[in-house]
Wavefront OBJ file of the C-alpha trace (Angstrom):
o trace
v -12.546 45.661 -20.960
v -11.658 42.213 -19.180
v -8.538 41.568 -16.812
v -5.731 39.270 -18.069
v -6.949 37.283 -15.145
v -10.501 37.313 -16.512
v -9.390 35.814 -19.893
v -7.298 33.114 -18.958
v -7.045 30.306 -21.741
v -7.875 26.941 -21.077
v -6.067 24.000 -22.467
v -7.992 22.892 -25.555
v -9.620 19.632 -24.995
v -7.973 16.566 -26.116
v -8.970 12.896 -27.011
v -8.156 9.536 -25.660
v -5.547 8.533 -28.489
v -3.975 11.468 -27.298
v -3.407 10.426 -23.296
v -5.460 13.447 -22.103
v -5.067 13.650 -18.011
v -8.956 12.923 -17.863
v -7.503 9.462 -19.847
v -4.599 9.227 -17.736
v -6.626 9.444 -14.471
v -8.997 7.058 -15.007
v -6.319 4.344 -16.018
v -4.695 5.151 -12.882
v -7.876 4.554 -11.081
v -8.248 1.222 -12.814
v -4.996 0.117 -12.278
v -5.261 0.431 -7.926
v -8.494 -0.731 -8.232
v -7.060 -3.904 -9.818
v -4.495 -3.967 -7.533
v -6.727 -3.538 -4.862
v -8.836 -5.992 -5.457
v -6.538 -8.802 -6.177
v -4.064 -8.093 -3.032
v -7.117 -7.149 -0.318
v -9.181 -10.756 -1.490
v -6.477 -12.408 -1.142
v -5.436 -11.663 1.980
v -8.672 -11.528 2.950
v -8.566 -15.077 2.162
v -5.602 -16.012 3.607
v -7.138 -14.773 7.159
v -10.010 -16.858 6.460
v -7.389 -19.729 6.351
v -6.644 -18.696 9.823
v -9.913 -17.791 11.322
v -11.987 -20.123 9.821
v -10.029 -22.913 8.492
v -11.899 -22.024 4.966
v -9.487 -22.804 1.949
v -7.252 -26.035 3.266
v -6.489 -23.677 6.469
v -5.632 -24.165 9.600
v -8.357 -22.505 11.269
v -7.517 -21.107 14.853
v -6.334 -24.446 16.666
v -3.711 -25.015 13.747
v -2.947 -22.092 13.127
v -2.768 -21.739 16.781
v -0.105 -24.597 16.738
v 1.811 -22.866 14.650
v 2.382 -19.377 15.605
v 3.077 -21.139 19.343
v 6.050 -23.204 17.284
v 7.172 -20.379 15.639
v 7.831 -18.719 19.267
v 4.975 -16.787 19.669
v 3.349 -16.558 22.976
v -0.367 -17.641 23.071
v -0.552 -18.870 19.732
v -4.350 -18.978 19.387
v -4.472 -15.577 20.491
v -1.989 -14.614 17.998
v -3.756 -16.733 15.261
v -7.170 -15.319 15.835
v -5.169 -11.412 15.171
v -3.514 -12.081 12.100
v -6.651 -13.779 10.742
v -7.998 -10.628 11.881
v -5.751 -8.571 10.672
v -5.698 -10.205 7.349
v -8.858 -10.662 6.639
v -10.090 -7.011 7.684
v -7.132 -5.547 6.213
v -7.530 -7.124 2.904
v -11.322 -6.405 2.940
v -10.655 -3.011 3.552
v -8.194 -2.646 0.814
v -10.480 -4.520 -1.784
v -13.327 -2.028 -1.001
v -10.939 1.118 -1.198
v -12.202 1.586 2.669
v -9.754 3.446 5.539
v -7.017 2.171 2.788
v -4.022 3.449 4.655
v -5.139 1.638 8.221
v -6.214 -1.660 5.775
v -2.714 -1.192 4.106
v -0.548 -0.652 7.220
v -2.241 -3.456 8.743
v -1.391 -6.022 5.507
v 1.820 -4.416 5.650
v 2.444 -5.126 9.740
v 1.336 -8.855 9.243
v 3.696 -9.976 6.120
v 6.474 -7.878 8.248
v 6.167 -10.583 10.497
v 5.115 -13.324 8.058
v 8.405 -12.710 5.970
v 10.170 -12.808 9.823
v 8.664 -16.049 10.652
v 9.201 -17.563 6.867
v 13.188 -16.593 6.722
v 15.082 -15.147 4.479
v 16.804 -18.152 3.188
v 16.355 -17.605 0.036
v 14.264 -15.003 -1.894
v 12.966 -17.733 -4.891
v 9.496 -20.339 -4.093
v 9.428 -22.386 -2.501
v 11.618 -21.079 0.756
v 12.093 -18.312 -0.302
v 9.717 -14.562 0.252
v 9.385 -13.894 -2.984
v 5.338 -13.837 -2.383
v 5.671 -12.590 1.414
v 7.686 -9.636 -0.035
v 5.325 -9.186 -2.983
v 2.196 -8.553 -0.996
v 4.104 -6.743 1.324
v 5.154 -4.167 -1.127
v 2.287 -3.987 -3.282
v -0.103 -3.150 0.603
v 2.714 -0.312 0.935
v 2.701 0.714 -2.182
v -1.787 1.370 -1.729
v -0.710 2.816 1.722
v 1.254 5.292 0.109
v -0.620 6.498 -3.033
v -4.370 6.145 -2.043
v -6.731 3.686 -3.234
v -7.813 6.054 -6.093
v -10.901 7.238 -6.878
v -12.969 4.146 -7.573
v -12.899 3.439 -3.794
v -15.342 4.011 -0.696
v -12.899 6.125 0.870
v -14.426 8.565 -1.363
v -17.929 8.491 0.265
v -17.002 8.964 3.631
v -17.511 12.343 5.288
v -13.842 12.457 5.979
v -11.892 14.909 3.844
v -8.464 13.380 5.151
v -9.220 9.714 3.493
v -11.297 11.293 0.339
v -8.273 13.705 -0.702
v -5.448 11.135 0.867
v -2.005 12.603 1.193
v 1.044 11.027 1.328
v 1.838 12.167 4.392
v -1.029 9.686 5.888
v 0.103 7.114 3.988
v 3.729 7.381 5.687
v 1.903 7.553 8.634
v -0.130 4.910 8.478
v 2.813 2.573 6.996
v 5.503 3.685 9.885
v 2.461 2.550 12.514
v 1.897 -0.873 10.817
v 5.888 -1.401 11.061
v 6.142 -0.190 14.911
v 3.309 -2.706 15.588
v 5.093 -5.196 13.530
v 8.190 -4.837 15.066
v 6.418 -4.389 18.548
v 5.003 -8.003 18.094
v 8.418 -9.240 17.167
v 10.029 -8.704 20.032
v 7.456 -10.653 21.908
v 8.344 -13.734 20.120
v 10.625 -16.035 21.554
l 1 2 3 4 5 6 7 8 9 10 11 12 13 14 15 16 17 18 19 20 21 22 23 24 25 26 27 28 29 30 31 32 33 34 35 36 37 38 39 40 41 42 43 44 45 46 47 48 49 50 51 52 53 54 55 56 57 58 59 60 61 62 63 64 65 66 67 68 69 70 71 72 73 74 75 76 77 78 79 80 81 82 83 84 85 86 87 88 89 90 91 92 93 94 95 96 97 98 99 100 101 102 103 104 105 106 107 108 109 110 111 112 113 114 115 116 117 118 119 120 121 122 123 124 125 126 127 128 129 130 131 132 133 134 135 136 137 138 139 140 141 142 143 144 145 146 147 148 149 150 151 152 153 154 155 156 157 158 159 160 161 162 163 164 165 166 167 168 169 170 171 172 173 174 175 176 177 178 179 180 181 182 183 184 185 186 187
């Protein structure tokens, strides 16, 4: 004699055609790692701009130049961490690895990009369309996880293999205090 507990009745497999969750997970998988990819290269890029001067950047002097114009104190040191920033964050998203600290720190340095950039118009090319875009789509990874096609799931720490949202909202409301910290440095 079994238990009704014993004899419990599983769901009866189903195919792809028929958007089984095995079917369903995997897209979603393929689908941040896609978005991964594409966001975390190219910010990754766009700190190489900064650091390097790779790409028709800047590099540091330049760039340098800039974020001194744009009313930030020490401008080369300010260059040197958003090309940081940007190109570790975005490396880190690409490769699915400490996603919500890679995401909150993409999402800290648009927060300030967008500042810098205005908000004079939302459409290309003054507009933040893009800034906005990137912004969003880092928060967005932040939030849900990088998915399982990530190296987050290889490292032997449970809280960034099974990522919660909780983490995620932390991680994102620390990129925004840092983002708003370094705001009110600027001139």
């Amino acid at each position: 004699m079994t238990s009704a507990s014993a004899t419990q009745t599983k769901a009866p497999a189903t195919t792809p055609a028929t958007g089984s969750p095995l079917t369903s997970l995997a897209a979603h998988d393929a689908g941040l790692l896609l978005l991964r990819l594409v966001l975390g290269l190219t910010m990754a890029a766009h700190g190489s701009q900064k650091l390097f001067g790779w790409f028709g950047g800047g590099g540091i002097s330049g760039t340098g130049q800039f974020f001194t114009a744009s009313g930030y104190p020490a401008g080369e040191t300010f260059a040197v961490v958003a090309g940081l920033t940007e190109t570790l964050g975005g490396l880190g998203l690409a490769a699915g690895l400490l996603t919500p600290l890679a995401g909150a720190a993409v999402v800290g340095t648009m927060i300030n990009a967008i500042a810098v950039h205005g908000a004079g118009s939302f459409f290309a090319p003054a507009g933040i369309e893009y800034e906005l875009l990137l912004t969003v789509g880092a928060a967005a990874l932040t939030l849900s996880g990088p998915g399982r096609l990530a190296a987050d799931r290889f490292l032997p720490v449970p809280v960034l293999r099974d990522h919660r949202l909780a983490l995620g909202a932390q991680a994102l409301a620390l990129g925004v205090v840092l983002a708003a910290l370094t705001l009110l440095i600027r001139n």
